[in-house]
C-alpha positions in Angstrom: -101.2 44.9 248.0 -102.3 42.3 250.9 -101.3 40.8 253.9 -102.1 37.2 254.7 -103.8 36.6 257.7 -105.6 40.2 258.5 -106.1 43.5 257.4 -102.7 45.7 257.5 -100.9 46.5 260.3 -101.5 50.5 261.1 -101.2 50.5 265.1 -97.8 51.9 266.9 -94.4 50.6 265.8 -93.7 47.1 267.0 -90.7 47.2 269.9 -89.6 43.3 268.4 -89.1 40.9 266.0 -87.8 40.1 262.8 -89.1 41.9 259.8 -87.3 40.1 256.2 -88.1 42.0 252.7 -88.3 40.0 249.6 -87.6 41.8 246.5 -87.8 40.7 242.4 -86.6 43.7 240.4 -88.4 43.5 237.1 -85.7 44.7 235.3 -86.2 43.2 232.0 -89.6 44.7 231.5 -88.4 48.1 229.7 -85.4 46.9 227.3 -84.4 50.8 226.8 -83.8 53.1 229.6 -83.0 57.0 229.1 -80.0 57.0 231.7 -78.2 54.1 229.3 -77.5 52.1 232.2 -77.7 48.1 231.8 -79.7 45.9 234.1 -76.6 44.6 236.1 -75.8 48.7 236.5 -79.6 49.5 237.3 -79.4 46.6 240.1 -76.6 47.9 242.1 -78.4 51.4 241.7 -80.7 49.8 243.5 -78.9 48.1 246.2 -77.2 51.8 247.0 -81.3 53.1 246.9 -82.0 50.6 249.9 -79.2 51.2 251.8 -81.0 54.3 252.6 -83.7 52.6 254.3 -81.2 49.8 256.1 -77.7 48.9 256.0 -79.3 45.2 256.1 -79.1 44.3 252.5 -78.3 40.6 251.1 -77.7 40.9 247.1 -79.3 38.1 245.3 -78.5 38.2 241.7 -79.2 38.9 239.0 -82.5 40.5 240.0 -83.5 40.0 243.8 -82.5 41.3 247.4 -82.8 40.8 251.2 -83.2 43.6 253.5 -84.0 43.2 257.5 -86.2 46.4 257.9 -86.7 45.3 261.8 -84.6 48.0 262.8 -85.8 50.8 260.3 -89.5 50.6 261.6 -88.1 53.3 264.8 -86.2 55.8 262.7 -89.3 55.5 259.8 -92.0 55.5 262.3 -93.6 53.2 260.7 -94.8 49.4 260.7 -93.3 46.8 258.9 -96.6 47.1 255.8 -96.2 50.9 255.7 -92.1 50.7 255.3 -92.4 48.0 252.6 -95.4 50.3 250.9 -92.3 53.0 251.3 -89.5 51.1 250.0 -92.0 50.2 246.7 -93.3 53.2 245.9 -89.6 55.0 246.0 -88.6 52.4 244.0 -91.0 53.1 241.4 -90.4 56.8 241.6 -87.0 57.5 241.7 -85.9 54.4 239.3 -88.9 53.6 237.2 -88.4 49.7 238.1 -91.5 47.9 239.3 -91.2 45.3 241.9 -93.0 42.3 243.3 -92.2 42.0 247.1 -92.7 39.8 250.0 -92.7 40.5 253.8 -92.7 38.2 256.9 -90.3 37.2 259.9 -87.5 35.5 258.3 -86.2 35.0 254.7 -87.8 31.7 253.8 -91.3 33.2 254.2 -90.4 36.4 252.9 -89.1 34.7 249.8 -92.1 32.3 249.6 -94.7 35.4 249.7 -92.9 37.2 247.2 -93.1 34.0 244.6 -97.2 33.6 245.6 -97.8 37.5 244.8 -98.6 38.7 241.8 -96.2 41.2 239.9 -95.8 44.7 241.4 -97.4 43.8 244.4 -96.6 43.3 248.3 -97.9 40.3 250.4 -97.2 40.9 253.6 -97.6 37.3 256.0 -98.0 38.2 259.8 -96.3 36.8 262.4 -98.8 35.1 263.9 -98.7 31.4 263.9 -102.1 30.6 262.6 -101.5 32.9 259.6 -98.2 31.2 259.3 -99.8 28.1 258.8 -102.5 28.5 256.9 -100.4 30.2 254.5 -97.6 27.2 254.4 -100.1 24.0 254.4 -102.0 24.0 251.9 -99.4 24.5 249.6 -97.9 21.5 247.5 -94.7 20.5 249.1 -92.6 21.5 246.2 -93.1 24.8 247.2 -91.3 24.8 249.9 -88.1 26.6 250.0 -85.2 23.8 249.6 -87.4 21.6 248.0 -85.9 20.4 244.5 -88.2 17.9 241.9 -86.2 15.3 242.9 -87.1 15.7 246.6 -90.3 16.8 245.8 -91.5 13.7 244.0 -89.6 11.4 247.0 -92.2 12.9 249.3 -95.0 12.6 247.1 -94.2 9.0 246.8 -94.1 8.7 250.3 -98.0 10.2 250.5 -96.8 13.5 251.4 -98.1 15.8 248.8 -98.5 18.9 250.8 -96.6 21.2 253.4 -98.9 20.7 255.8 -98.6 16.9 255.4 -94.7 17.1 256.0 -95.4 19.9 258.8 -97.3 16.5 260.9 -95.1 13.8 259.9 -92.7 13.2 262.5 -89.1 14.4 262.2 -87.7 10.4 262.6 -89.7 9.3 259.7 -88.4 12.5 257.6 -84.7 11.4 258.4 -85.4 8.2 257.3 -86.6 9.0 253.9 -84.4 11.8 253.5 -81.4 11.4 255.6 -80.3 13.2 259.6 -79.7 16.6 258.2 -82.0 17.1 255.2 -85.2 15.8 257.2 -84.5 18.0 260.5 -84.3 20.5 258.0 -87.5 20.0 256.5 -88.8 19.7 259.4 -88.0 23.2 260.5 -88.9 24.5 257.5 -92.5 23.1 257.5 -93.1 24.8 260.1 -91.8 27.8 259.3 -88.2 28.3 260.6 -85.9 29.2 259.1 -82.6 30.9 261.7 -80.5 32.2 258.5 -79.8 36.1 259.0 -79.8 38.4 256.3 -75.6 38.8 255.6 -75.0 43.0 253.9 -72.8 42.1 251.2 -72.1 43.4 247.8 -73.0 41.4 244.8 -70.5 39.9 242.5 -70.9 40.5 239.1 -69.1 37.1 238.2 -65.9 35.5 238.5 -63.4 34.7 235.6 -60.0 32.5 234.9 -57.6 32.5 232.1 -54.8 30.3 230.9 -52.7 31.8 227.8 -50.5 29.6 226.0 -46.8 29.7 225.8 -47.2 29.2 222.1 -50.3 28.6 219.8 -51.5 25.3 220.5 -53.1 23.2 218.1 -53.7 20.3 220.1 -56.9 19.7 221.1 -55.8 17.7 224.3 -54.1 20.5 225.6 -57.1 22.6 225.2 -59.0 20.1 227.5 -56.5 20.4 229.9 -56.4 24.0 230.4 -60.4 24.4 230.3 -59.9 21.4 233.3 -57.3 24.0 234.9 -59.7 26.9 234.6 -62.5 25.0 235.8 -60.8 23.8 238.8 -59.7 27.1 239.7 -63.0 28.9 239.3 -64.5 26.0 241.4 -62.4 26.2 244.4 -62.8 29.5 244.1 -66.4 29.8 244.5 -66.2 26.9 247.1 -63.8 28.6 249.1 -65.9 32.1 249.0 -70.2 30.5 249.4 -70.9 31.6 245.9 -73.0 29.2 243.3 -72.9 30.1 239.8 -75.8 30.0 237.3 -73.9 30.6 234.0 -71.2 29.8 232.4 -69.0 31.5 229.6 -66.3 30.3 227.7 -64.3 32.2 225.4 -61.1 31.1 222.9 -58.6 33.8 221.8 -57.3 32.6 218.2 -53.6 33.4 216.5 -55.0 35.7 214.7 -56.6 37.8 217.2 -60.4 36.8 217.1 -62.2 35.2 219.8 -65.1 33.2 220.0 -67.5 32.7 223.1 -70.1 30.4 223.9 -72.3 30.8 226.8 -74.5 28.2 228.8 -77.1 28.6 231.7 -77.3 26.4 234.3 -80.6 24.3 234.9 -78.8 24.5 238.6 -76.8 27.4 240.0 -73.9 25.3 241.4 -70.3 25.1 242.7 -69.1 21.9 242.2 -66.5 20.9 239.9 -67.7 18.1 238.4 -70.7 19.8 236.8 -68.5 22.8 236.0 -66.0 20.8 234.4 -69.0 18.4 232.6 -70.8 22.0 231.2 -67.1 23.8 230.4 -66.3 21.0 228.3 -69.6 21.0 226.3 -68.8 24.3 225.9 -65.7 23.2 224.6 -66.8 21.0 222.0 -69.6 23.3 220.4 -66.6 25.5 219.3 -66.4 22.3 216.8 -62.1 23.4 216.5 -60.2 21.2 213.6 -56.4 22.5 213.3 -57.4 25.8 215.3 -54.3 27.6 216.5 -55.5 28.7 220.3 -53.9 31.7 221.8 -55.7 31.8 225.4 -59.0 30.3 226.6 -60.4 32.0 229.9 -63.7 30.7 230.9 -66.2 32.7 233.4 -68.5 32.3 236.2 -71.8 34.7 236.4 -75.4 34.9 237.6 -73.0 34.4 241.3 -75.2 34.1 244.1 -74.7 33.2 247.6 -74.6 29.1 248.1 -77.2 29.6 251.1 -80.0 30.4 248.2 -78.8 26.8 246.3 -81.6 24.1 246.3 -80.4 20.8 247.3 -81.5 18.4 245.1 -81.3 14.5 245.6 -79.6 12.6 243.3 -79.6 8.9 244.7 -76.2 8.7 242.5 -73.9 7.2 244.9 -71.0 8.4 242.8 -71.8 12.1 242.7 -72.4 11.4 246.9 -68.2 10.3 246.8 -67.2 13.1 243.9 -68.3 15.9 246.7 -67.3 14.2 249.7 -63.3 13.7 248.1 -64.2 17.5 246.8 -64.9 18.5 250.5 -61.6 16.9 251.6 -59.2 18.7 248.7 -60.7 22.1 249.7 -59.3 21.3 253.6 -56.2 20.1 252.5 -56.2 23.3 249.8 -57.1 25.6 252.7 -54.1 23.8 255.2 -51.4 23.5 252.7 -52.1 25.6 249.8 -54.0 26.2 246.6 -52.1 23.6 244.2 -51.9 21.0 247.2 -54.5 18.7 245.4 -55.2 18.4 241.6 -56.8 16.2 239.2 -53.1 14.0 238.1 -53.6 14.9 234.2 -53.0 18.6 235.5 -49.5 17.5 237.4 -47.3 19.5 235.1 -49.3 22.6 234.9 
């Protein structure tokens, strides 16, 4: 265990400030566990553990959390090092799960510790600005929280290969290479801001759709059809909720009763329709169906996460900009007039 900056904190309880846990469950490390529960049933066994410590707990699935501990440190009497130390070792005792944690004053840092810490560890990184900093500048810029490849290697090209390098560069110049919002962003985030709260909510296993045919269909254009339907669905769905998806599962119910399912992970947890409905389909075509008789298809979202922990990536592909802007202005009027008041026009009749 360490903490950036100094030794460990071990004076009297701080009175304020913001206090963000970071926690990786390694759940995949023992593959048979006496209690027969699965990982997705060991994780919200663990959720209900933390809840003990603070009612502050942000799921982020499939195998990490957010918890504010700020205001446990009074009823613990303990600091913010000692608590996490707490939360670990209970962890490890009462669940047999090790974890790799990080603590610091908001949830990009906290987040950014845990991924520089070695497994089953804490990092703790103090408040203090100069310990901020030295933790945040010499790393290369891709490390950064928000930061995609595609961004990544913009501001390499641009000479700015480190945080620290963005952290001095002038928010203007930033919006001009990367646009008003992104850049102010960066910005911020460079030097270590970062305003978003942790939100208590539940996680969500995954999200499903299903379309069952009036009669066994054959045609294969229909199929397409109701995986667009189903896609569509789930995607304003998600939208409409703040969840991103980082999996996908389709599965086709036959005449005869058997169903087949193919399954793809995303190289991007996302929300947005046209890379659902580009993955659904190539789902869609592995099945390889000649003359199938199709029952039902009902296709699935998992891996749902919140769309805050989404990393942005730049595209530069003027036609995915328009795709989400017209996507941003269905889910308005969707959300005015009602779920089936915009639709693609070969779904009209459906």
């Amino acid at each position: 265990m360490s903490a950036w900056g100094s030794a460990p904190y071990t004076g009297p309880v701080p009175r304020g400030g913001r206090y963000v846990l970071r926690i990786h469950y390694h759940l995949g490390d023992r593959f048979h566990h006496a209690d027969g529960w699965d990982d997705s049933e060991r994780y919200l066994r663990l959720i209900e553990q933390l809840h003990r410590v603070t009612p502050r707990v942000q799921a982020i699935p499939p195998t990490a959390v957010d918890c504010d501990i700020s205001g446990a440190l009074r009823y613990f009497h303990r600091g913010p090092y000692e608590l996490a130390q707490m939360v670990q070792m209970r962890i490890r005792a009462l669940h047999d799960v090790d974890t790799t944690m990080g603590l610091a004053g908001n949830r990009m840092l906290a987040a950014m510790a845990a991924d520089a810490t070695a497994p089953g560890e804490l990092t703790w990184l103090r408040p203090e600005p100069e310990a901020i900093a030295g933790f945040l500048r010499p790393r290369p810029v891709g490390a950064l929280h928000g930061v995609g490849p595609a961004m990544a290697g913009l501001l390499v090209r641009h000479g700015l290969h480190t945080i620290g390098a963005v952290a001095d560069t002038p928010v203007g110049t930033l919006q001009r290479i990367l646009g008003r919002t992104q850049g102010r962003r960066l910005h911020e985030r460079a030097h270590g801001v970062d305003e978003r709260p942790v939100i208590p909510q539940a996680p969500a296993r995954s999200a499903s759709a299903d379309h069952a045919f009036v009669r066994d269909e054959l045609d294969p254009d229909q199929h397409r059809r109701a995986v667009l339907a189903l896609t569509e669905q789930l995607g304003v769905r998600l939208r409409s909720e703040g969840q991103i998806t980082g999996r996908i599962t389709l599965s086709v119910r036959y005449a005869d009763g058997s169903t087949t399912t193919r399954t793809r992970t995303l190289s991007e947890p996302t929300q947005h329709g046209v890379a659902l409905v580009r993955v659904a389909y190539d789902l869609y075509e592995t099945l390889g169906l000649q003359r199938a008789r199709v029952r039902g298809i009902s296709l699935r979202a998992e891996e749902l996460q919140p769309a805050e922990c989404a990393i942005t990536q730049l595209t530069f592909d003027p036609v995915d900009d328009r795709a989400r802007r017209i996507e941003a202005s269905a889910d308005r009027a969707r959300a005015r007039f009602g779920p089936w008041a915009v639709r693609p026009g070969t779904l009209a009749d459906v």
